[in-house]
N, C-alpha and C positions, 0 to 999 in steps of 0.2 A: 446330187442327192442319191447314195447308193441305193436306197432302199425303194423310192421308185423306179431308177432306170429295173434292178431285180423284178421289179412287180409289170414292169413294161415288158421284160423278156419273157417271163412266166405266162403272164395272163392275157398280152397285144396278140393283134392278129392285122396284120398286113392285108389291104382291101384292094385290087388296083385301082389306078390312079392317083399314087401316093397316098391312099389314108391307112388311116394308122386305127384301129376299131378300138376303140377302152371301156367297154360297154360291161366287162363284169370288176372296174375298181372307182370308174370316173364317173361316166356318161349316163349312166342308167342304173344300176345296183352302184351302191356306195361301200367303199373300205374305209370304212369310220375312224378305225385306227391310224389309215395313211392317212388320210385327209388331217387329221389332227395334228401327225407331224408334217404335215405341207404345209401348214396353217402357219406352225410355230418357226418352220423356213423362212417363210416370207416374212414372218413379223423378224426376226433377227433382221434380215437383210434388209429391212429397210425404218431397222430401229433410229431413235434419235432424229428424225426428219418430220416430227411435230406434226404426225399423219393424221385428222381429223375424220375423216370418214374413209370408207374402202366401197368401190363400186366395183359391178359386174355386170355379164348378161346373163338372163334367165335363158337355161336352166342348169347348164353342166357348169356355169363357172360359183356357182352358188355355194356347194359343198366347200374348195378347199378357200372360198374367199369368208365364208361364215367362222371358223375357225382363224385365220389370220385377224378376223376383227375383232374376236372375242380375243387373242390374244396382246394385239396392239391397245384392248380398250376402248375401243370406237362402232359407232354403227356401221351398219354394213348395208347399201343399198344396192338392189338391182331392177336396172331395165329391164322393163317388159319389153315385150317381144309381139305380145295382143292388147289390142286398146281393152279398155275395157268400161260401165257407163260410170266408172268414180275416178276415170283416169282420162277426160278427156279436156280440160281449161286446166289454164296456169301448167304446162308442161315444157319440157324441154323436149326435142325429140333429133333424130338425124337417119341415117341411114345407111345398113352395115348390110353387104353381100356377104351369104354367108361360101367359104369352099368349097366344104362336107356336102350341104345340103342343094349349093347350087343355086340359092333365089337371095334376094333382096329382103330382106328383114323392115320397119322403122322401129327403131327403139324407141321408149318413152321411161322420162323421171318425173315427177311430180319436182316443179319449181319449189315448195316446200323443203327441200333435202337437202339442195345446195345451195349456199351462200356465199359472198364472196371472199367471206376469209378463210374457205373449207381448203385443205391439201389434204388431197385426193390420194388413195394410190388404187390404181387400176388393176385388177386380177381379172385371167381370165383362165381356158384350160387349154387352148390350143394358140401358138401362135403358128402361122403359114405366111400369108400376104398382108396380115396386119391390119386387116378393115375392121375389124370388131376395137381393137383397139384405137382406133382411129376412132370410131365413129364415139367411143365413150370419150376420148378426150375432147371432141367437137362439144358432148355433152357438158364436158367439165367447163369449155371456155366461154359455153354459152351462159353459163350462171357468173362467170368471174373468177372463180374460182381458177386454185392453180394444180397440176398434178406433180408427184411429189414422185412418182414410179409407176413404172407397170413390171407388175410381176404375172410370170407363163408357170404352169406345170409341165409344159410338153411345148415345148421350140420344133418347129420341122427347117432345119439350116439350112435347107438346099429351096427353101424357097424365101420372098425377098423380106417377110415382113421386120423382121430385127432391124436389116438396114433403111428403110424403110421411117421405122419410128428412130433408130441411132442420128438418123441424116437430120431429123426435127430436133434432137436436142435430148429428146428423153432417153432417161435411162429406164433399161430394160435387166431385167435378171427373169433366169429361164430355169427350173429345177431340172429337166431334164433336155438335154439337146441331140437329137436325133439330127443324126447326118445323113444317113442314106434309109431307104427301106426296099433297095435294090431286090429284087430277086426273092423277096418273100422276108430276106435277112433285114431283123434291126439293126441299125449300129448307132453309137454316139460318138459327141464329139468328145476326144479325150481331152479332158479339163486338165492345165497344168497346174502340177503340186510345186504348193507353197511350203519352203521350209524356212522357220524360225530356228535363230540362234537363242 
């Protein structure tokens, strides 16, 4: 998706130890605009596959997963990240390290939201080692339900998480795949061009 790797080269900022900062389009001030077309990304790409609700974690994957479920049509829920006193019985919960920040998260869904005939699709806004994704599809298997995809905004490819959930079975689609951030430089992975006769 050209329009975010552009807004990744403009706006990112290279952190050491491979992070990648997106704190003025993703993470923290929102581009309402992008997010809208990340939204309609993902609902293309994982159109036709009977997706019933769309999950995430609070708080950065909120944005481009609200949009993808306004345009698939479906609700849109997210893990909390803080118990809270109307989110403590009938819950699903699990347990995601986060990269970025270094600790141990438990996420919670209120048993309410999924059911077992829900196909799921997973968004988030980083994938790295793939525990955030991980830990929501533990959430999804916990109610029965099944996942249908996970879709990323921002893939970091030189670390394992793609292979990782690929090795499980799930398909993954990633709008932007960052290969190196070597030396302060973004780079992506160059996407082979599809040509129609």
């Amino acid at each position: 998706m050209k329009l975010l790797q552009q807004t990744i080269l403009e706006k990112g900022t290279v952190l050491p130890n491979g992070v990648l900062k997106v704190n003025t389009f993703l993470n923290h001030q929102i581009d309402t605009g992008l997010m809208i077309e990340v939204g309609k990304e993902f609902a293309e790409r994982f159109s036709g596959l009977n997706i019933t609700k769309v999950i995430t974690i609070e708080s950065s994957g909120i944005a481009p997963s609200f949009f993808a479920a306004h345009t698939l049509g479906v609700p849109l829920i997210f893990a909390r990240k803080k118990k809270s006193l109307t989110l403590k019985d009938n819950v699903y919960t699990s347990e995601v390290f986060s990269f970025t920040k270094q600790e141990t998260s438990e996420i919670t869904v209120a048993k309410e939201f999924l059911a077992e005939n829900d196909r799921v699709l997973i968004i988030d806004d980083f994938l790295a080692n793939g525990q955030a994704a991980q830990g929501l599809i533990d959430v999804v298997k916990q109610a029965g339900a099944s996942v249908a995809g996970i879709g990323i905004v921002i893939e970091k490819t030189f670390q394992p998480g793609r292979q990782i959930l690929e090795d499980k079975g799930y398909r993954v689609e990633s709008l932007a795949r960052v290969q190196s951030l070597q030396d302060g430089q973004i780079t992506f992975v160059e996407e082979p061009i599809s040509i129609t006769n």
